[in-house]
C-alpha positions in Angstrom: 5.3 3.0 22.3 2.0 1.3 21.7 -0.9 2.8 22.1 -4.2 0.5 22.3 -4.1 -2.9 22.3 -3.2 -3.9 18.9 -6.0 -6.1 17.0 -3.2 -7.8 14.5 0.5 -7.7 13.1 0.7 -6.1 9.8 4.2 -7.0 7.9 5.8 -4.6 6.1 5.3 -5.6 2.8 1.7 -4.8 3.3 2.6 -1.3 4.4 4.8 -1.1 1.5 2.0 -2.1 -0.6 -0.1 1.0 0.2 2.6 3.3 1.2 4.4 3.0 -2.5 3.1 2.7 -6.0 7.0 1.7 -7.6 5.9 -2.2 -8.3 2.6 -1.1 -9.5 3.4 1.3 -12.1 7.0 -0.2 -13.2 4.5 -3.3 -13.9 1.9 -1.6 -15.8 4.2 1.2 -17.4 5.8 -1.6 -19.4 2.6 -2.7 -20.3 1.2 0.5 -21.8 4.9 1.4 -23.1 4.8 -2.4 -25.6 1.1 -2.7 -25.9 -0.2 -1.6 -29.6 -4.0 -1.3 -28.2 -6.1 1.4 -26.8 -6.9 -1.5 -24.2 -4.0 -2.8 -22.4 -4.9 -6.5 -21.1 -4.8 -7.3 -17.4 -5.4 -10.6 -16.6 -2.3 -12.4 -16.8 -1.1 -13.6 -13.1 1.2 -11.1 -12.8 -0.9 -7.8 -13.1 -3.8 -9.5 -11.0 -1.5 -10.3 -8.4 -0.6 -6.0 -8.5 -4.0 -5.0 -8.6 -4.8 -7.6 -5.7 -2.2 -6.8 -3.6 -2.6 -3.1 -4.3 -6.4 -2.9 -4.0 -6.5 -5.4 -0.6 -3.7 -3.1 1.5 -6.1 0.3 0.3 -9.5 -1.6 1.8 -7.7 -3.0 4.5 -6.4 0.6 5.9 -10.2 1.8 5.7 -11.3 -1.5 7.5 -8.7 -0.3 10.4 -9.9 3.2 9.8 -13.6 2.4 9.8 -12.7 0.3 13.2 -11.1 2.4 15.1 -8.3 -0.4 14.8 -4.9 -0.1 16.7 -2.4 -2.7 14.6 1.4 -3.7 15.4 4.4 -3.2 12.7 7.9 -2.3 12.7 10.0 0.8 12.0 11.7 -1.6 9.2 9.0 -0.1 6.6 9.8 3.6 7.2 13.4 2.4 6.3 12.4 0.5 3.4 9.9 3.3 2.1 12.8 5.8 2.5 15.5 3.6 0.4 12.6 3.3 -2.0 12.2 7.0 -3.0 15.8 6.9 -3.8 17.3 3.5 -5.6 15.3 0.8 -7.7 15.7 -2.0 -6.6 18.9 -3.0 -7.7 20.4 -0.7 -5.7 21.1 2.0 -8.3 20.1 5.8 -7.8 16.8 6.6 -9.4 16.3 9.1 -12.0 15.2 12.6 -10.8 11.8 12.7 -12.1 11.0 8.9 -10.4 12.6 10.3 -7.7 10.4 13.2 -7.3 7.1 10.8 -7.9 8.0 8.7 -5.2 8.7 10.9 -3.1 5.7 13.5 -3.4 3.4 9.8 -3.4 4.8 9.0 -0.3 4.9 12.1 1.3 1.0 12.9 -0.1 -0.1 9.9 1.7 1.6 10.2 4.7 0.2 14.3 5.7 -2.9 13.7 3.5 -4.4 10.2 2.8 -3.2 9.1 6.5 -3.6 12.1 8.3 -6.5 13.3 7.1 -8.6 10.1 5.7 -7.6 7.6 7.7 -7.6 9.0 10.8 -9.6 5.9 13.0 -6.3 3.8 12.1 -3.4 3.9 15.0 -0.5 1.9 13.6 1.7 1.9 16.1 5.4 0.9 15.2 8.1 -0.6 17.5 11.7 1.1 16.9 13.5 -1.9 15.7 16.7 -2.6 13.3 15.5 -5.5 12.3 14.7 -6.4 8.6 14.3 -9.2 6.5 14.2 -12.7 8.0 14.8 -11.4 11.4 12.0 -9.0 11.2 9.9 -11.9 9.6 11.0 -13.7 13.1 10.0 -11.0 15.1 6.7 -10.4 13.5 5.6 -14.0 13.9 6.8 -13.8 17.7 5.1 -10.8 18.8 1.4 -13.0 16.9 2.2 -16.1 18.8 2.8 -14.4 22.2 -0.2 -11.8 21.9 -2.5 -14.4 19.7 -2.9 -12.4 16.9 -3.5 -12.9 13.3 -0.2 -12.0 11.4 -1.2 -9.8 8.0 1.5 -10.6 5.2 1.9 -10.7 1.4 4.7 -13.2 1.9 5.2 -15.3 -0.5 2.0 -13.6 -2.5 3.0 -14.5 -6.2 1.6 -14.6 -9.6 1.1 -18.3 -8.8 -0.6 -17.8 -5.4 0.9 -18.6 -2.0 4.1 -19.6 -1.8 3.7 -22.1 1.2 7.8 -22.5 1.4 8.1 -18.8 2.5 10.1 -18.3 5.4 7.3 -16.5 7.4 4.3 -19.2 6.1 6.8 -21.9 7.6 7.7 -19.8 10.7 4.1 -19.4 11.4 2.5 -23.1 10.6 5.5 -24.4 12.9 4.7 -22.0 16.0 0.6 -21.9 15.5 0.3 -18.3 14.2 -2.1 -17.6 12.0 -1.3 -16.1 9.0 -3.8 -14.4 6.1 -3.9 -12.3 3.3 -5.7 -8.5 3.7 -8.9 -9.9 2.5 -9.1 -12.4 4.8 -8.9 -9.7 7.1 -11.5 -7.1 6.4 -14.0 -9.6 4.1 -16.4 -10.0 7.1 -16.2 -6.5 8.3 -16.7 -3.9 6.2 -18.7 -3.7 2.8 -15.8 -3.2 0.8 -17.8 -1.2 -2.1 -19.6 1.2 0.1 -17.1 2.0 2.3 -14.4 2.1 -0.8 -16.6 4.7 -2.4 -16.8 6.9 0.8 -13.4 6.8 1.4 -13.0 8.3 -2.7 -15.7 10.5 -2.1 -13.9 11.9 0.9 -10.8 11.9 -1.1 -11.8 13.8 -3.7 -13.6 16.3 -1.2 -10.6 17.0 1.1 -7.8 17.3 -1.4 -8.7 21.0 -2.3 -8.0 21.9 1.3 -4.9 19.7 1.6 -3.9 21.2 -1.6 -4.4 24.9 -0.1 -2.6 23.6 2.8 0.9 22.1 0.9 1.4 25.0 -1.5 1.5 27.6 1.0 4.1 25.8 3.1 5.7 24.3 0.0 5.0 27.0 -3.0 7.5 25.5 -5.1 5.9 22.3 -5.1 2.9 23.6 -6.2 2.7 21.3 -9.8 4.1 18.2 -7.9 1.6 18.1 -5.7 -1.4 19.0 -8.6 0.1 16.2 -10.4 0.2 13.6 -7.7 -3.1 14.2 -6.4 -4.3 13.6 -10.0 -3.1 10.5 -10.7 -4.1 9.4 -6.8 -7.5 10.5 -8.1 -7.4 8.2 -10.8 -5.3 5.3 -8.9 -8.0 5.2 -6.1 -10.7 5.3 -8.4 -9.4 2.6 -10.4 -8.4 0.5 -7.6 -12.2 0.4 -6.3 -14.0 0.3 -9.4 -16.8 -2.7 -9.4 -14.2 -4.7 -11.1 -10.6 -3.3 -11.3 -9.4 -7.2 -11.7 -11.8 -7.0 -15.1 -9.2 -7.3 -18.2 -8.8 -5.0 -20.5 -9.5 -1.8 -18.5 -8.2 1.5 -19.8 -5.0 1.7 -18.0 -3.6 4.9 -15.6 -1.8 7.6 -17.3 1.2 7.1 -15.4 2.9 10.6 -13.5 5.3 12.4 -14.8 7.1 15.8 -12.9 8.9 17.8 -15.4 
């Protein structure tokens, strides 16, 4: 059920882009892991394109935040962030300990990050079993009948814009208009001030949430230290001045052992 009348479509692989750090740190962890200096450089295509796509679905959830936004989606990205805590993608089982990191990132920013920070954003889902092209269908449906802007990374590349996407066709054949995040929240929210008081808040909040987790989840006590660390450090890299500057000093990637 939708509640508000929604101000744009969000596809899922811009939820997945803030929901999940897997295609983020696989990227850079192979990076660090074969680089032989201190500095690991950044700005080939393919890292900008991580810290872009990365970076623009954070500031875009504070824009809806800070707006008091009400957005449309599908249920197709709780399936596709659930099959993502468990098997790469190729389909194979992940190991434990990547298991456990996806899952506690996932689950931190659901009951802490969302909950908690960005509160003013009501992203109301429709039920729906459809995925891929069919949800791509759907999605540029629901914009053309409700004139809405659709949000997608689809066909967001290393090279740019992949105009031969299905969804870039499927909207430039039915009138939709389709952007990138940025496009989005460029023109209404200073990106720098509001990105620092959403870290600020961060960083204020996440001893209470802390409080909060281990004395429902005791055992999970480290986990959750741990993942709120590196969140610390993600967030805070991801709205630096520059984060697209190369050579910055990479994360120190989680581990749960």
């Amino acid at each position: 059920m939708i509640v508000g009348k929604p101000i744009a479509v969000v596809d899922t692989n811009v939820i997945v882009d803030l929901y999940s750090w897997h295609d983020f740190n696989e990227h850079f962890e192979r990076l660090i892991t074969t680089a032989s200096l201190p500095g690991v450089p950044i700005d080939d295509p393919t890292s900008l394109m991580r810290i872009t796509r990365a970076r623009d679905a954070l500031l875009l959830a504070i824009c809806f935040h800070k707006t008091n936004a009400t957005t449309f989606g599908l249920s197709e990205s709780v399936t596709l962030l659930n099959r993502l805590t468990v098997f790469d993608r190729d389909g194979k089982p992940l190991p434990d300990d990547e298991r456990i990191r996806r899952l506690a990132f996932t689950k931190t920013f659901l009951w802490f990050v969302k909950t908690r920070l960005l509160t003013g954003w009501k992203d109301a889902m429709r039920d729906s079993d459809l995925k891929g092209n069919d949800a791509d269908r759907a999605f540029v449906a629901y914009a053309k009948e409700n004139e809405l802007p659709l949000i997608t990374n689809e066909g967001f590349g290393p090279l740019g814009i992949n105009k031969k996407s299905l969804m870039q066709k499927l909207a430039r054949e039915q009138g939709v208009r389709i952007i990138q995040a940025i496009d989005f929240y460029a023109d209404k929210i200073d990106d720098m001030a509001e990105g620092i008081a959403f870290f600020l808040r961060f960083r204020a909040e996440a001893p209470e949430y802390l409080k909060w987790y281990v004395k429902r989840h005791p055992e999970g006590k480290k986990a959750v230290q741990q993942i709120l660390r590196h969140l610390d450090r993600h967030y805070e890299y991801l709205l630096s001045d520059d984060p697209r500057a190369p050579r910055l000093k990479p994360i120190k990637l989680l581990t749960c052992r």
